[in-house]
N, C-alpha and C positions, 0 to 999 in steps of 0.2 A: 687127380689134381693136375692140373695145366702147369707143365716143362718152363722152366721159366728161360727167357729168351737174351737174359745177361744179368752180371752179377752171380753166374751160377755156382760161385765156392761159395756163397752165403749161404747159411741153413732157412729149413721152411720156415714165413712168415718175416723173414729178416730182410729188410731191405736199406738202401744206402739212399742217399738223398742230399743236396745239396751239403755235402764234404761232414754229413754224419751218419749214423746209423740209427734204425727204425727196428720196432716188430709192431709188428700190423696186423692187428685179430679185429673181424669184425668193422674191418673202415675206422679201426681205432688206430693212430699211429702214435705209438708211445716212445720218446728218445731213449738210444741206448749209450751215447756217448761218440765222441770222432775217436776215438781211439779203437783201432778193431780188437783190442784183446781183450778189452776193458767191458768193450761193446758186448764180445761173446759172454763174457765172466752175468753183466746183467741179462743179458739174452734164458741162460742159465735157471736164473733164479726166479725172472717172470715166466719161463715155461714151467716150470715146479711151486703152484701157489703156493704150498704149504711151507717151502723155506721161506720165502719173503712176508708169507701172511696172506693176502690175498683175500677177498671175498669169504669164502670160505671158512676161514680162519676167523675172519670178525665174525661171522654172525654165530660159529661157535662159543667166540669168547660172550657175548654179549647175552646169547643162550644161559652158559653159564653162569655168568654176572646174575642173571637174573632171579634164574633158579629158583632158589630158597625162600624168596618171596612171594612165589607164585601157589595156584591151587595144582594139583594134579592135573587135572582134566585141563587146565588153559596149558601148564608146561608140555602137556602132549598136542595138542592145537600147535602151540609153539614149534612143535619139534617137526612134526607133518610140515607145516610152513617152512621151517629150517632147511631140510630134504633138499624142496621144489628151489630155495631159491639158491643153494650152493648149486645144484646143477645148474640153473639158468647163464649165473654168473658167476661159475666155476674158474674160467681166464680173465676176471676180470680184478683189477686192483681196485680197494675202494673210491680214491680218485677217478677212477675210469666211469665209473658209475654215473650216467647223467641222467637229464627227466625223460629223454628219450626212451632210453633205452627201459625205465618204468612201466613208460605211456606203453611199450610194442607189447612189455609182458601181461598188462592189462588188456590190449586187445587178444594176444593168442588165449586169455583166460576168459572171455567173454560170454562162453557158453556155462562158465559155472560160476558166477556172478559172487554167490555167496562165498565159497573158498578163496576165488579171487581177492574177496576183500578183506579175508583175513591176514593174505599171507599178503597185502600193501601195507596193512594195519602193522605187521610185525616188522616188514624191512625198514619202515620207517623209524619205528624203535630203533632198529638196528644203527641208523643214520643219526639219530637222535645222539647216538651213545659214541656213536664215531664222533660227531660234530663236538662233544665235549671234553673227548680224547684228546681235540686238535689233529685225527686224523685225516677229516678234510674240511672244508673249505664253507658248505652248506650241502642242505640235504635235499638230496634230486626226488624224492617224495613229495615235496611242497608243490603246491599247485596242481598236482595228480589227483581229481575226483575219483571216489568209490565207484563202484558200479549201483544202482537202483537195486534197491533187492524189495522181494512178494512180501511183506508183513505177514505174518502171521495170524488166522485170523481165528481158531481150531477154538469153539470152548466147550470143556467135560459140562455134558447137562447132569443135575443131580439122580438121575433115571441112570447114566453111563457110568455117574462115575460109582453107584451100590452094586451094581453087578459087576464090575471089576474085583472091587473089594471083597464082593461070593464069591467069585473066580480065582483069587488071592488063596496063597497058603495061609496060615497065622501068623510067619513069621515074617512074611510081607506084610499083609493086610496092615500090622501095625507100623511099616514106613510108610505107604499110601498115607495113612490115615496121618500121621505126623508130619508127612510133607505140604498138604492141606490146611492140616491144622495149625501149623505155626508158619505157611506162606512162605517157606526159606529153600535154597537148590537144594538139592538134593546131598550134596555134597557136603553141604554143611550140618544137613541131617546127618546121613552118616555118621560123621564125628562129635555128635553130641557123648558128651563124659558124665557118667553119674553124679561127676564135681560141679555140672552144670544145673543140676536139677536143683531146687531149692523150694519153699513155700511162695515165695515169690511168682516163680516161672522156671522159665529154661532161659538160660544166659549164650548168646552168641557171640562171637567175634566174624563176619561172615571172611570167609577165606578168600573172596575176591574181589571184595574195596574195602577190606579193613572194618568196614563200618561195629560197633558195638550196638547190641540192645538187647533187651529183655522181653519175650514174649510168655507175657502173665499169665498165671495158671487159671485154668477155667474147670469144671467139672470134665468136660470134654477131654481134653488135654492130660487129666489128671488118668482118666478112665484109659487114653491109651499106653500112658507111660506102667500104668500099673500092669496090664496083658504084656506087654513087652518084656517088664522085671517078671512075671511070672513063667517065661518062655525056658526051655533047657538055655542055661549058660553056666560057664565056670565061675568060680569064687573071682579069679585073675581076671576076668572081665572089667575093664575101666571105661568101656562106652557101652550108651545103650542098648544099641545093635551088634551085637557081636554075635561069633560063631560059635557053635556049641562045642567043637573040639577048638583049644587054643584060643579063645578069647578073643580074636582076633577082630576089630571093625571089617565090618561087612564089607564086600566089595562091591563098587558102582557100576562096574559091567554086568555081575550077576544080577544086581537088583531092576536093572535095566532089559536084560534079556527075562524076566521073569513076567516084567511088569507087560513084555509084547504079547507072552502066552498067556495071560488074562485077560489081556483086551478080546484077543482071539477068540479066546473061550466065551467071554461076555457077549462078542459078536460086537465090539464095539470100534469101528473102524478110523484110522488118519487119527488114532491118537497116543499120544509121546508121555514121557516121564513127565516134561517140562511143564505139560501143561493144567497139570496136577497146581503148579505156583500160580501159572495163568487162575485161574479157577479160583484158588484163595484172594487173592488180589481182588480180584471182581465182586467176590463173594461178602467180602470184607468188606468194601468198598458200598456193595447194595445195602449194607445192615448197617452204614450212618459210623463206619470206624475209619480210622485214619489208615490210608490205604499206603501208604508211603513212609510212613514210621514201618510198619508191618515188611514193607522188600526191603528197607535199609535205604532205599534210595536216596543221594544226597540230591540232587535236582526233581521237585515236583514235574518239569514235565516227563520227563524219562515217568514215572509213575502212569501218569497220564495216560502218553502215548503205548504204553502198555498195555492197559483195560480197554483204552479205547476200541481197541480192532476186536474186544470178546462182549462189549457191551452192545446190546439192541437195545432201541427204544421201543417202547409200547405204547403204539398211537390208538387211542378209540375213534374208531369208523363214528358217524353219523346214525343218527335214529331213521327209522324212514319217517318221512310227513306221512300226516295223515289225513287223507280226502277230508276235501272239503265237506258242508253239509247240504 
């Protein structure tokens, strides 16, 4: 650190200036007051976020806040995000926060596009939730475009996805088959309750836009729920999927890591849990059913734009002509 060349009883980053006092992080200069005791006493409390609150502190609260609303899997998304951006803007007060300073964390993220837009997606929450606090002013996320991110374009052919499901234990093979069959994340498979089965169908609330619906029982449907109830499980089991010791719903990283050693096994390569939904969606969609009822989606295009990147057309070539006589 460069000796500073006067002022030297001031402490690091504190500087005086036209008859007040300054701390200076970043080209940020933020007033401490003309009083020098007063000045130090603030000095204090913006070197230590966690007394004043700070960055840090908000997006833990707002984390929090959120919480109980959230699925698993996004509140861990959330929290990964959480991490990155308390380091980032560890000294920084939420007032300090400008579009600037945004825009730079967007460029150093530029090589991971994807994560990058998660963790703008979340501070912006974060801003959202300050801006209604009255903690500041408006939110420096406005105006800040995402990065372009690769679509996804993977579709299970019906040839990949039967050898998976021979490659599947039993007590997979029947989530495979149910996350397929009723087109929903996985996550919300998971937690299906014996309280949801009915003659009807299977009754969802999906856990990450709230949406309700019913997906009606079909002989299909019916065939998997019945191998499932027939799999070892305890009396105390209250969802489909449970563990055979404890009752317990299934966990989504094992079924996750289970579903890679099938692919493998199947020799069926670049392909994910997710795109088991991808594949319902499409599938549904070729057979003349309401493809959007089916994901819960409240905007048709989100539907749409979905299938679209797994749908080919099938063009018919030309006849050849045939000589003259």
């Amino acid at each position: 650190m460069r000796r500073r060349m006067k002022d030297r009883h001031l402490p690091a980053c504190m500087y005086q200036k036209h008859g007040a006092y300054y701390l200076v992080r970043k080209n940020v200069w933020t007033r401490l007051g003309v009083d020098y005791q007063e000045a130090l006493i603030a000095y204090a409390k913006a070197m230590d976020p966690k007394s004043q609150g700070g960055m840090p502190a908000l997006i833990d609260k707002v984390l929090e806040h959120m919480t109980p609303r959230l699925a698993l899997n996004t509140v861990k998304q959330y929290q990964i995000a959480a991490a990155k951006l308390k380091e980032t803007f560890a000294e920084f007060e939420p007032r300090q926060v400008l579009p600037k300073h945004v825009a730079l964390l967007k460029m150093h993220m530029a090589n991971t596009p994807n994560m990058c837009n998660r963790i703008l997606s979340f501070l912006r929450v974060v801003f959202q939730h300050a801006l209604e606090w009255q903690l500041v002013d408006s939110n420096p996320c406005v105006g800040i475009k995402r990065h372009a991110e690769k679509k996804r374009e993977r579709y299970i052919t019906d040839d990949e996805f039967h050898r998976i499901l021979a490659a599947a234990g039993p007590n997979m093979r029947v989530i495979y088959e149910m996350c397929y069959l009723t087109g929903q994340r996985i996550s919300d498979v998971l937690a299906i309750r014996l309280a949801d089965i009915s003659a009807e169908g299977i009754a969802f609330k999906q856990q990450k836009t709230g949406a309700r619906l019913v997906v009606r029982m079909t002989p299909d449907l019916q065939a998997v729920i019945d191998r499932a109830k027939a799999l070892p499980r305890p009396v105390r089991g209250l969802t489909l999927f449970c563990t055979a010791r404890g009752g317990r719903p299934v966990n989504y990283q094992t079924v996750k890591q289970m579903y890679q050693i099938a692919c493998d096994r199947a020799g069926v390569a670049d392909a994910t849990l997710h795109d088991l939904r991808a594949k319902a969606l499409t599938d549904t969609k070729r057979q003349g059913n309401d493809a959007q009822k089916l994901g819960g989606h409240t905007d048709a295009k989100m539907t749409a734009r979905y299938i679209r990147n797994r749908e080919i057309d099938v063009a018919e070539p030309p006849r050849m002509p045939t000589k003259g006589v």
